[in-house]
N, C-alpha and C positions, 0 to 999 in steps of 0.2 A: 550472629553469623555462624553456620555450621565450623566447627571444627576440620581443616584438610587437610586430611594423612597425608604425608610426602612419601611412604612407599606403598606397595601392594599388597595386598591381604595375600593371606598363603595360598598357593595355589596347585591343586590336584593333580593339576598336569604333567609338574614336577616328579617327575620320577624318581630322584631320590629324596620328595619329602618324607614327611609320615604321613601327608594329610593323604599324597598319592594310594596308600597303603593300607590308608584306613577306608578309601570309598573304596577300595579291590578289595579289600578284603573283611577289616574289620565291620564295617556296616554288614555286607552280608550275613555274616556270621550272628551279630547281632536279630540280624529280622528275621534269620532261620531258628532263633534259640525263642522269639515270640510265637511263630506259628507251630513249632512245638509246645509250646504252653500252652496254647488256644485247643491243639488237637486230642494233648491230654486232658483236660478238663471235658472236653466232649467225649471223652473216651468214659470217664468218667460218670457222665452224667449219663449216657446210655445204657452202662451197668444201672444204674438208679431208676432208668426206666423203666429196663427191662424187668429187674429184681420187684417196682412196684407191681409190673402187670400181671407179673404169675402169681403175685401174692392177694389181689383180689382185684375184683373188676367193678369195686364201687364205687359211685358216681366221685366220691374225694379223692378218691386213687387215680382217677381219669383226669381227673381234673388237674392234679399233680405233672401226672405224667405231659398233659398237653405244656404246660410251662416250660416244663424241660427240654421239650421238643421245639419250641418257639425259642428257646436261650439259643439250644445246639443249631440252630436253621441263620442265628444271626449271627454266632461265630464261625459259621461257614461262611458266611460273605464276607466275614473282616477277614478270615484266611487267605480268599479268593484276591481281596485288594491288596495284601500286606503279597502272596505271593506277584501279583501282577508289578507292584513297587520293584520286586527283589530282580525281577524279568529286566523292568526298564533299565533300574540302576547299572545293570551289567555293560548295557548297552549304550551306555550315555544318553537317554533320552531325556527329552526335556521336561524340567520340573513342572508341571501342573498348578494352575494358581486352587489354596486352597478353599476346599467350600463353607459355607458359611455355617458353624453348628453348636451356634448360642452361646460359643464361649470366647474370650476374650483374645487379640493380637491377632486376628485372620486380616483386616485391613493392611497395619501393619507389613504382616508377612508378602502381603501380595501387591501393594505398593512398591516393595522392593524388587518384588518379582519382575514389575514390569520393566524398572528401572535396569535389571540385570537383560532382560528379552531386548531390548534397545539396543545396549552394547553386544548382544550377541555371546551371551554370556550365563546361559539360563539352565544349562545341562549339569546332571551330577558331575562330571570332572570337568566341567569350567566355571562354575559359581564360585565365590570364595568359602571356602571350608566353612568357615565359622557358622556363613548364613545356611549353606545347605544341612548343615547337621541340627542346627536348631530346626530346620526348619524341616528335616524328617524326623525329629520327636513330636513337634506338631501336628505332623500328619499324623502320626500314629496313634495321640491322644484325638483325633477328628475322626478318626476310622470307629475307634470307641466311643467315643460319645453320641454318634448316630444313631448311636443301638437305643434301644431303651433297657435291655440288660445288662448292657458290661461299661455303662456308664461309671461304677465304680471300682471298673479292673486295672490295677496295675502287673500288667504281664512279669514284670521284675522283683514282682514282688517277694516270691518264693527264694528265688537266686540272691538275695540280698539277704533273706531270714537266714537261709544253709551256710553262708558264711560267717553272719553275726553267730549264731551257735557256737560255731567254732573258734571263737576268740575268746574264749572262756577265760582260760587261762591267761592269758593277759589282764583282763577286767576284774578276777579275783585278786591277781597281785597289786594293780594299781587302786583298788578296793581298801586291801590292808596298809600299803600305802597311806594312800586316804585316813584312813584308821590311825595309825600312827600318829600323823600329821598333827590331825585335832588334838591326840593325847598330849601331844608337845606346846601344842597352842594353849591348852587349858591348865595342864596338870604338874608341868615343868615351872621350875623353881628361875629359871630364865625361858621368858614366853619367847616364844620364836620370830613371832610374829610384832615383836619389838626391836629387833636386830634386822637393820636393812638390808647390812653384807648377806645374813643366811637368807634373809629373805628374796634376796636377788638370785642367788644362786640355787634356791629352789623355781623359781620365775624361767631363770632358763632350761630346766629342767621339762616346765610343763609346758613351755613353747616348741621345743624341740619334740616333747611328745605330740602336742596335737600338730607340727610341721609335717610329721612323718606320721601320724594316725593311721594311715592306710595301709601300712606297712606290717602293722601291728609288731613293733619293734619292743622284744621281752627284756634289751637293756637300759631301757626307761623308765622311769620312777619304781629305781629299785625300793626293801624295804628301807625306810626312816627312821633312824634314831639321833639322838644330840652326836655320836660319832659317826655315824654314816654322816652329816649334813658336816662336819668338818672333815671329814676324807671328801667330800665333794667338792669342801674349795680348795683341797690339792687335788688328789688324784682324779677328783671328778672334773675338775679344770683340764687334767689333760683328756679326760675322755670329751671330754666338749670340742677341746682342742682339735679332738682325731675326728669327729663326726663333724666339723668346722672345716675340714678339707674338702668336705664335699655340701657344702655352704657358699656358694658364688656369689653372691651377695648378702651380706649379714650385718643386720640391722639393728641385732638384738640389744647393744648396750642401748642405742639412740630409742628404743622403743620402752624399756625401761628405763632410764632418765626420763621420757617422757612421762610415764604411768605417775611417776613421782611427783611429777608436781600438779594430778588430780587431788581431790576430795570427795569421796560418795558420788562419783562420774557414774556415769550409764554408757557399758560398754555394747557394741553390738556383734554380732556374729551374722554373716552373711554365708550361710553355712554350702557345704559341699556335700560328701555322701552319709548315708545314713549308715547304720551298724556302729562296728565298733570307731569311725571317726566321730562320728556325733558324739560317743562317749565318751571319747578324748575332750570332744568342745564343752562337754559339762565338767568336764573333772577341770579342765585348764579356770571354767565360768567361776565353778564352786570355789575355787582355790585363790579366784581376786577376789570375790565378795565375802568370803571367811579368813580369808588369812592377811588380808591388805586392808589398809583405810583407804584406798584408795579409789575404787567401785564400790557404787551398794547396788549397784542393778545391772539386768545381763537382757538383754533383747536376741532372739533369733530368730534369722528373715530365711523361709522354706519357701520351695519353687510348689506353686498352685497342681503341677501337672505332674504325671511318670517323666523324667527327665535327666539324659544320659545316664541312663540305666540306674543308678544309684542315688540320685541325687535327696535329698532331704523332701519330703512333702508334709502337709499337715499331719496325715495321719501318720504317719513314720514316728513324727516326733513325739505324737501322741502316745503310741506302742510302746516307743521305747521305754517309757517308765513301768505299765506294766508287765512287759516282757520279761524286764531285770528285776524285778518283785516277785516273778514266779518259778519257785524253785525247779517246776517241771521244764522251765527252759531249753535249760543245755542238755545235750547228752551224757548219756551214764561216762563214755567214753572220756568228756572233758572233768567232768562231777568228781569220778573215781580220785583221780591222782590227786586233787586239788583236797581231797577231803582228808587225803593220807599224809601229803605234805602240809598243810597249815588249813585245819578246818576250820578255822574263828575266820577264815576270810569270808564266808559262806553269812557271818554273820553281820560282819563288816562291808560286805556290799549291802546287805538289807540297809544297815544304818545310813550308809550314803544316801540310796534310793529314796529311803523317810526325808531326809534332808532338805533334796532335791523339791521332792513333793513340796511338803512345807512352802521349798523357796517360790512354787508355783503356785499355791495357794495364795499366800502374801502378793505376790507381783515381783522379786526379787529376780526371778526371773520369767521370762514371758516370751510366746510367739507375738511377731509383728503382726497375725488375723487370729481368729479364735481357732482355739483347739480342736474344735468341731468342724473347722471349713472342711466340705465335703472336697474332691478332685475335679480340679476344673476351677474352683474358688466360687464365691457368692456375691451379694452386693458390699460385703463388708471387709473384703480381700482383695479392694481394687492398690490399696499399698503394693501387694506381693506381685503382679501381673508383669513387671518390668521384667523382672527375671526372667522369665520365659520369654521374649523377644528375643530378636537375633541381633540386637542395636548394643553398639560398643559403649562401656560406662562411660565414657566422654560427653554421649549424649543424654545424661541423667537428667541436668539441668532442663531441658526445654523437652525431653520426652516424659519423665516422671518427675515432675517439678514437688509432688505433693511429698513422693520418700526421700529426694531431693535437700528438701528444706526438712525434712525430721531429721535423715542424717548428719546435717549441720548441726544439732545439738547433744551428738553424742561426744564423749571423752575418747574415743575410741573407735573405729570400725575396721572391726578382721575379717578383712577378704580369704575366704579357705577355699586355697585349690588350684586347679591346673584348667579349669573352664573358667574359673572367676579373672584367672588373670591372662585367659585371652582376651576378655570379655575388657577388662581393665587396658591393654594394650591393643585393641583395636585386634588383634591377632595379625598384626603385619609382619612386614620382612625387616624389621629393623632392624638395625647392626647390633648386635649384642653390647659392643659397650653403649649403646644411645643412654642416654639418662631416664630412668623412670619417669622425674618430672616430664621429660618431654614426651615419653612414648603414652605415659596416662593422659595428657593430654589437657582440656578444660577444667577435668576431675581433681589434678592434682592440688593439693594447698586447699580444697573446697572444704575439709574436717580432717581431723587426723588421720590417717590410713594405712592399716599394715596386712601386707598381704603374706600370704604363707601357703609356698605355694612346691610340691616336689616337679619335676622337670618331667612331664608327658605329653608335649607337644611344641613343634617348632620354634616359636616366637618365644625369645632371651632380654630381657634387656636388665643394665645396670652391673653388668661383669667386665672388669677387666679387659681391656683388648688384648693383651699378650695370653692371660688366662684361655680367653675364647676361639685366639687363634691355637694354641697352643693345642688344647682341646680337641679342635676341629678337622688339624691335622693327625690326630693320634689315631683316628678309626673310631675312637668311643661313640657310640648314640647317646651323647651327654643330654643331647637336649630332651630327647622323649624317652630312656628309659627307666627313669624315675629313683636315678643313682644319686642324682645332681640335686640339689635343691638351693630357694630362694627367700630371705626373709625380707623384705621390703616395705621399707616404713619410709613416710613422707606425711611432717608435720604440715598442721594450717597455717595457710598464709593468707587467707584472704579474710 
């Protein structure tokens, strides 16, 4: 029997949500930053035209040039539909069931559609947030994939590279980190990695970094030595302390107690955005599987499609390793200072990077579809297809029964993010203190579950009532400006 929410999914209407906020405003802005994308590249490729047709008029230059003129002609009609979208959305019109274009969740999508058309319920500011948003990154991968050319365009793609750039500095220092770490592991006359107490309090260390990855937070895995990791378990106990005030729910010993009583578990990640949080997700991955008995394997599950603009895709994950292997990467801008202050980090990310490699070569760590899945996914990507639905994890069980029953045999699965756990909480109106277990719903006790997740959308649950009234009346946008944050672990019970 379906799962029934006792309250309402967020709703648009609301004027002082955020969801209100984000069909006014933020989606716009979003679908104007892709038809910019779309109009530069055709701007682009008509330089290329033009530049072949003056350069000679032979029959392969023609032929050239005709390609580019067939690319440019079909990104003008995805312009045409993404601006006619931006038209509607102003207007409240109503959503469009989507058309049918080879790839996977169109039924889905428009099943629910009709189910919303019924209730009278079908327009950008009356659908519930959750399904409308999912279900204009759908459109927008369906607008694409009609093409026969920009089948493998992610619009976002550039704006996610420009900012990974620029976390240079961050990723060189948790690099030599890194670097440290191992020295301490191998070469230290007291291995580290035999002491629980340091080992715990390195654990929260790199959970608190990937909680906050997004943030690129430069007071995170500062460098490591034997007296840096005992100023950690005082003074870094109260810097825990102080970033613990703004931890609503904190999980962390109970998720560690837990980790403890694995052996060579297989942990999974259910990842969020790609750049530098992904790197956070491999350094926290690297850091159980080398420095713990506790994991010997790391799984990570990427959305099939471009999704909410950042979100992990196969090939994302694929780049990222040669991205951070290739010292042309970053810019001089980030290169310089890093090279002046501590150039062995330069050396000490390659060595990571090899590591990593390695651990993907063995299986040590792995995408839940091949490395190779194109965009869109294949026959062999039907695991990852969930994620991209607009269906709350409640309904894993009877919608994706196949990732379902793999995730019952993990040690572990970390939900990462502020879409994983709407997606996790049905994204309703629930009281802030309701209990996780109840607001996850069928999902909860199904395998272990921790989710880590900073505060960028309405839906709260498992804080404090005096906390969240407290809060609520102070003025703060605790809930969506991403000050707040939530660690939330819930063991198996079933």
């Amino acid at each position: 029997m379906p799962f029934s929410a006792p309250f309402p999914p967020s709703d648009p209407r609301d004027r002082t949500s955020f969801s209100y906020e984000t069909v006014l405003k933020r989606w716009p802005v979003i679908i104007t930053g892709v038809i910019d994308v779309l109009h530069q590249r055709c701007h682009d490729m008509s330089l290329e035209s033009n530049s072949l047709e003056a350069a000679s008029n032979a029959t392969d230059a023609q032929s050239k040039i005709d390609i580019i003129q067939e690319k440019i002609g079909e990104a003008t009609k995805v312009i045409e539909k993404i601006s006619k979208l931006k038209y509607e959305m102003a207007r409240d019109r109503p959503l469009e069931k989507l058309p049918e274009d080879g790839e996977p969740g169109i039924r889905g999508y428009n099943d629910e559609l009709t189910v919303l058309e019924n209730e009278k319920r079908n327009t950008w500011f009356t659908a519930p947030w959750l399904y409308a948003e999912c279900y204009l990154y759908r459109l927008l991968r369906s607008f694409l994939n009609q093409t026969t050319s920009w089948k493998s365009f992610d619009p976002f793609y550039d704006q996610n590279l420009k900012t990974f750039k620029h976390s240079g500095q961050s990723i060189f220092q948790i690099a030599t980190s890194m670097h440290e770490l191992q020295a301490l592991s191998t070469h230290s006359s007291v291995k580290i990695n035999s002491d629980p107490e340091k080992i715990e309090v390195l654990f929260t260390e790199m959970i608190q970094m990937c909680l906050w990855g997004n943030a690129t937070d430069l007071s995170l895995l500062t460098h490591i030595s034997e007296e840096d990791i005992q100023h950690l378990q005082s003074v870094g106990k109260d810097a825990q302390a102080e970033r613990a005030k703004f931890i609503l729910k904190d999980d962390q010993k109970a998720v560690w107690q837990h980790l403890q009583t694995l052996k060579d578990a297989r942990i999974d990640f259910v990842l969020d955005n790609s750049g530098f949080e992904l790197f956070t997700d491999l350094v926290f991955a690297d850091f159980l599987v080398t420095h713990t008995p506790h994991v010997s394997s790391v799984v990570f599950h990427p959305k099939l499609i471009p999704w909410f603009v950042s979100d992990v895709t196969p090939p994302d994950f694929k780049s990222t390793f040669s991205l951070l292997s290739d010292p042309a990467f970053f810019p001089a801008e980030v290169i310089s200072p890093v090279q002046k202050a501590n150039p062995d980090s330069i050396q000490h990310l390659d060595e990571m990077i090899t590591r990593w490699k390695k651990y993907l070569n063995q299986g040590v760590f792995k995408l839940s579809v091949d490395m190779n899945t194109r965009l869109g996914g294949d026959e062999d990507s039907k695991k990852a297809e969930f994620w991209t639905t607009p269906r709350p994890y409640w309904d894993m069980e009877t919608e994706a029964p196949e990732i379902f029953s793999d995730l019952k045999e993990s040690g572990l699965v970390i939900f990462k993010g502020d879409l994983n756990y709407r997606k996790l909480s049905g994204d309703l109106r629930w009281p802030a203190w309701t209990s996780a277990e109840e607001a996850f719903g069928p999902l909860a006790g199904s395998f272990p579950l921790l989710s880590l997740r900073t505060n960028k959308a309405d839906v709260v649950v498992g804080v404090d009532k005096d906390i969240a009234e407290r809060l609520d009346v102070s003025g703060e946008k605790w809930r969506v400006d991403g000050r707040y944050a939530l660690v939330t672990f819930i063991p198996r019970s079933k």
